[in-house]
C-alpha positions in Angstrom: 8.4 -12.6 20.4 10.1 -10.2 18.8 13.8 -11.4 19.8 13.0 -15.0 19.0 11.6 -13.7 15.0 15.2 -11.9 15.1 17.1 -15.1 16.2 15.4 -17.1 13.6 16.0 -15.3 10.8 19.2 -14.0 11.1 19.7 -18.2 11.3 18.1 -18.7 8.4 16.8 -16.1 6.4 18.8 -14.7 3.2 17.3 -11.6 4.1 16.3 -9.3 7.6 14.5 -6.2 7.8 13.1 -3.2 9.7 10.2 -0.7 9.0 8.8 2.2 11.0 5.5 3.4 9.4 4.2 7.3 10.9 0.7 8.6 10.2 -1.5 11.7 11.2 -4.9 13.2 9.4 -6.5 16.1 9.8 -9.1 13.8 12.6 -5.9 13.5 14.8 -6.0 10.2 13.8 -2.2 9.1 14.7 -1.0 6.0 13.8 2.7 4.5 14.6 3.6 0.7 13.2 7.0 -0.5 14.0 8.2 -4.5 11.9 10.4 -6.6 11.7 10.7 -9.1 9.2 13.2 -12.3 7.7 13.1 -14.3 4.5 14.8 -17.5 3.3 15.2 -18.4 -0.6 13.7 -21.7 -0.7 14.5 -22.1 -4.0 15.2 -19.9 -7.1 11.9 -19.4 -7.8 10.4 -19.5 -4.1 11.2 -17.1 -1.1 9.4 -17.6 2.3 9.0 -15.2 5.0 8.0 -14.1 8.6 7.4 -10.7 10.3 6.2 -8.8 13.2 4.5 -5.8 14.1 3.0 -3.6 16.4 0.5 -1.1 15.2 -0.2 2.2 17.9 -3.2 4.1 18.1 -2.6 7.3 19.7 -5.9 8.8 19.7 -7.6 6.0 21.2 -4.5 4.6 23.7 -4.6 1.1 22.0 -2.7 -1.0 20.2 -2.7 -3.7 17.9 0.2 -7.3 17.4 0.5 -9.2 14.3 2.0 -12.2 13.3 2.5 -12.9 9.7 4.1 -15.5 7.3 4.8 -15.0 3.5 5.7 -15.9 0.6 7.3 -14.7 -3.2 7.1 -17.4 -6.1 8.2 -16.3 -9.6 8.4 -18.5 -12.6 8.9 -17.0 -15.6 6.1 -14.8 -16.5 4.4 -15.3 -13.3 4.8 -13.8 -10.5 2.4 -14.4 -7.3 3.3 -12.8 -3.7 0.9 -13.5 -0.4 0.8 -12.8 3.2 -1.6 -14.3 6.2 -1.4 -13.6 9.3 -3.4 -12.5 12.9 -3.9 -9.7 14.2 -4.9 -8.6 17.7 -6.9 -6.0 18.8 -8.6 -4.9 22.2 -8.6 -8.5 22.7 -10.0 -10.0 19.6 -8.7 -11.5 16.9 -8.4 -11.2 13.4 -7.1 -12.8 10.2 -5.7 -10.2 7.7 -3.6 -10.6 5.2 -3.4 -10.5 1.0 -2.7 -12.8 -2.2 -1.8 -11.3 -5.8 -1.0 -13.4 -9.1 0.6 -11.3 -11.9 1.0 -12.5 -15.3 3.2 -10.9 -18.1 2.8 -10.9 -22.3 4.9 -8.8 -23.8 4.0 -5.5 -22.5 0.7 -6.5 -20.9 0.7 -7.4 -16.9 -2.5 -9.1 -16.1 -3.3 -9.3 -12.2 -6.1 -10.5 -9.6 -5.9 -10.0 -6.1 -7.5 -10.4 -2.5 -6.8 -8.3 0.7 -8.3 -8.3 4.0 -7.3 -5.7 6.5 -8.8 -3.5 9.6 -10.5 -0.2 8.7 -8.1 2.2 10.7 -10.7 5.1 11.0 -11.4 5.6 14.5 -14.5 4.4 14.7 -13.6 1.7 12.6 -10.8 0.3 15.0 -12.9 1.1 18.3 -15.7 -1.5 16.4 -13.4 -3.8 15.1 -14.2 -3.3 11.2 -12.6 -5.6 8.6 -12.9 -4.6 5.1 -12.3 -7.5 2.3 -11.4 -6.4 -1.4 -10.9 -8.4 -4.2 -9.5 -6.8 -7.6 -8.7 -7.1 -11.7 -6.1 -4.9 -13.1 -4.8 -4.8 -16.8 -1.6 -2.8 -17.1 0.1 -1.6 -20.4 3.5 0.1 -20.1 5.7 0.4 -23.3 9.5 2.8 -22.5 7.5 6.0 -22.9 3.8 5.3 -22.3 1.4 3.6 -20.3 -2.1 3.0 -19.1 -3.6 0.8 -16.3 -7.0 -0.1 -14.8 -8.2 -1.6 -11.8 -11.3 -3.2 -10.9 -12.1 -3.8 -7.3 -14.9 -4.8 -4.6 -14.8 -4.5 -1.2 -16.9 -6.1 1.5 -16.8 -4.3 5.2 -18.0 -6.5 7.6 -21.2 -4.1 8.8 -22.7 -5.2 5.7 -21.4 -2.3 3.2 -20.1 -2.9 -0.5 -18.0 -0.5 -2.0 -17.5 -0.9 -6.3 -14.4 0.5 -7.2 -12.8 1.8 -10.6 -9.3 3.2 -11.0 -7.5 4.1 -14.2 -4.2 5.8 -14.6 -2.5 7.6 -18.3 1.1 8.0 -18.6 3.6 9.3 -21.1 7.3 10.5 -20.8 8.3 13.7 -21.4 12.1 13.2 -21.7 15.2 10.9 -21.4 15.8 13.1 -17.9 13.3 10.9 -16.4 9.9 13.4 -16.0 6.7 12.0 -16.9 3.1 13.5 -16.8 -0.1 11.7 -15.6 -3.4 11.8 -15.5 -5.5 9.5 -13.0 -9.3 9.0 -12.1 -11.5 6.8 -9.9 -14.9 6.2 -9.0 -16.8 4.3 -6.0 -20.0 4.1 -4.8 -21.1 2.4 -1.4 -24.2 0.1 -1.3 -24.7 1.9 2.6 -23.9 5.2 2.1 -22.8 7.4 5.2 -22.5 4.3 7.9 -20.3 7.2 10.2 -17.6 4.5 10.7 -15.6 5.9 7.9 -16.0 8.0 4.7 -18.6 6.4 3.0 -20.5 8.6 0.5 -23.2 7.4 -2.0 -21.1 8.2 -4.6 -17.3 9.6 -5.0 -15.5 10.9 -8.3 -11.5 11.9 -8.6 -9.7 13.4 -11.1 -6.0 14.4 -11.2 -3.6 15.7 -13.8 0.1 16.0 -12.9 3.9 15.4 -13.2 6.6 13.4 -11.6 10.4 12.7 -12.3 12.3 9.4 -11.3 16.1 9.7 -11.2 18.4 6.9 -11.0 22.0 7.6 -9.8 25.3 6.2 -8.0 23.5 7.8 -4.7 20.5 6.1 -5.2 17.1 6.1 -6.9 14.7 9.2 -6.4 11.1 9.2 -7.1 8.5 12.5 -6.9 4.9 13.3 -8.2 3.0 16.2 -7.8 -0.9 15.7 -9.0 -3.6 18.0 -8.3 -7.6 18.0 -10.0 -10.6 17.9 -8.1 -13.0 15.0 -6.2 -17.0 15.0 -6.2 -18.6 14.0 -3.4 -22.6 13.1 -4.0 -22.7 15.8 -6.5 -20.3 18.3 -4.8 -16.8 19.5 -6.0 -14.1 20.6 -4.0 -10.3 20.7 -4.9 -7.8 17.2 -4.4 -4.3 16.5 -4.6 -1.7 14.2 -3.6 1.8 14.9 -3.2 5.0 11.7 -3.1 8.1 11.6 -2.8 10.8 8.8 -2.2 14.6 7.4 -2.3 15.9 3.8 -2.1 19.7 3.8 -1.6 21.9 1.5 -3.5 22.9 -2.3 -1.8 26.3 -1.7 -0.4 29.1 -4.5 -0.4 28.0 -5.6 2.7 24.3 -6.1 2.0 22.6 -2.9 3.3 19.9 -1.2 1.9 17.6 1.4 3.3 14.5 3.8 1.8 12.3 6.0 2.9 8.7 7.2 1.3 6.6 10.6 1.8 3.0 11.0 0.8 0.0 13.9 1.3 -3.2 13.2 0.3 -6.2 15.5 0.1 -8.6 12.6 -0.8 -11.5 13.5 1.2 -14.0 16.8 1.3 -11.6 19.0 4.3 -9.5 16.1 4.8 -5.8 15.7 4.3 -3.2 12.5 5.5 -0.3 12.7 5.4 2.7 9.1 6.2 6.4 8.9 6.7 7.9 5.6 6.2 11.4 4.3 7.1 12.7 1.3 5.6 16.2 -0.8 6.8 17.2 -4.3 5.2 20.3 -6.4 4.9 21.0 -9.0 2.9 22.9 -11.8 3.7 
C-alpha cells in the first residue's frame, strides 16, 4: 500500500513527504507513527492530498493503519484545511479525521473546527475510545502583541463530555525575536474519573513563560520554556512544558526537513515527552 501511495504521488503530486512521530510518558506508554504523504495543486487556490501511516503501540504489542485523503483551499481571507480517513485497530474500524475554516479581518483570525480521533491512553486504545471535539477560537495578534481563546467540547464515545477553555497573552520583548507568555485553561468532565484516561471533575492550568523565534540563512528556530502550576479537583501541584523546534530552508532542489521537541508535565506525576521528524520535497 505503501509503495503504490509513493508511485502515485511522485506521478502526480507537486509535493511528497515523510514523518516519524516518537512518544513515551511516565505510564510507559510508547507510541511510534511512521507517514507518508503526496499532494497535487489542483488549482491556485486548492491542494488535494493522500497519506499513510502506521501507528505502534509498544506497551500493548499492537498496531494501528490509516488511510487518509486531504485537502487545503485558500481564497483570500479564508482559509479551510480537512482530513478524513480510516483507521484500523485490533480489527475494527474507525473514521478519524478533522475540518477547520479560518477567517481573517485585519488583525482578527476567526476559526471553528471538528476533530475526531482515538484516545491513545492505554486503556483507551485496548477499548477502542473515540473522542470528538468541536471548537471556536478568536485570535488577535498585532507585530508585538497578541491574545487568543479557544472554546471547545468534546464527546468520548463512553458517554463522557469534557467543556474546554483555553486562552493564551503575548507580548514581544525585543526586535531579537523573545517574547513572554502567559497561558491558562480549564475543563471539567461530565463523568469524572471513568479510569480510561485522565478525567478529573475539574482541572485548572496556569503558566507564565518566555520563548525566542529566530529566523536565519540556516533555518528557522523556535523555543519556549513555561512553567506555573495545574489544580486538580481542588489540588495544586507544579506544571510546565518545555518546546523546541527548527524548519530548514527549501533548497534549490525542493528539500525541506524539520524536526519538533516537546515535554509536558500536564498531569498530577505525569510527564510526556515526543520527538518528531519531518522530510518533504517539492517538486
Amino acid at each position: 500500500m505503501i509503495a503504490l501511495l509513493l508511485a502515485t504521488a511522485t506521478a502526480q503530486a507537486r509535493t511528497l513527504g515523510g514523518d516519524l512521530l516518537f512518544s513515551t510518558d511516565t505510564d510507559d506508554n510508547d507510541i511510534r507513527r511512521t507517514t507518508v504523504n503526496g499532494w497535487e495543486a489542483v488549482s491556485e487556490q486548492l491542494d488535494l492530498g493522500a497519506s499513510l501511516n502506521r501507528t505502534e503501540f509498544a506497551a500493548l504489542g499492537r498496531h494501528a493503519r490509516r488511510v487518509g485523503v486531504q485537502y487545503d483551499f485558500h481564497a483570500g481571507a479564508l482559509l479551510s484545511r480537512g482530513d478524513l480517513g480510516v483507521e484500523r485497530l485490533a480489527g475494527r474500524e474507525y473514521v478519524s479525521g478533522n475540518l477547520m475554516v479560518e477567517t481573517y479581518r485585519g488583525e482578527w483570525t476567526f476559526g471553528a473546527g471538528l476533530e475526531r480521533a482515538l484516545v491513545d491512553s492505554e486503556r483507551g486504545i485496548a477499548l477502542g475510545l473515540a473522542a470528538t471535539t468541536a471548537y471556536l477560537m478568536a485570535d488577535w495578534s498585532s507585530a508585538t502583541r497578541g491574545a487568543a481563546v479557544v472554546l471547545g467540547r468534546t464527546a468520548y464515545s463512553d458517554d463522557n463530555d469534557r467543556n474546554r477553555l483555553r486562552a493564551r497573552l503575548w507580548q514581544s520583548v525585543c526586535d531579537c525575536g523573545v517574547y513572554v507568555q502567559l497561558a491558562a485553561e480549564t475543563y471539567s468532565n461530565s463523568r469524572p474519573y471513568t479510569g480510561s484516561y485522565f478525567s478529573p471533575d475539574r482541572y485548572t492550568r496556569a503558566l507564565a513563560g518566555v520563548g525566542v523565534r529566530e529566523r536565519t540563512s540556516a533555518g528557522t528556530f523556535a523555543a519556549r520554556a513555561e512553567y506555573g502550576v495545574q489544580r486538580v479537583d481542588g489540588e495544586q501541584q507544579p506544571s510546565h512544558t518545555l518546546t523546541a523546534s527548527f524548519e530548514s530552508p527549501r533548497s534549490a532542489d525542493g528539500w525541506q526537513w524539520s524536526a519538533e521537541l516537546v515535554h509536558d508535565r500536564k498531569q498530577p506525576g505525569y510527564t510526556y515527552s515526543q520527538a518528531q521528524l519531518r522530510l518533504i520535497k517539492r517538486f
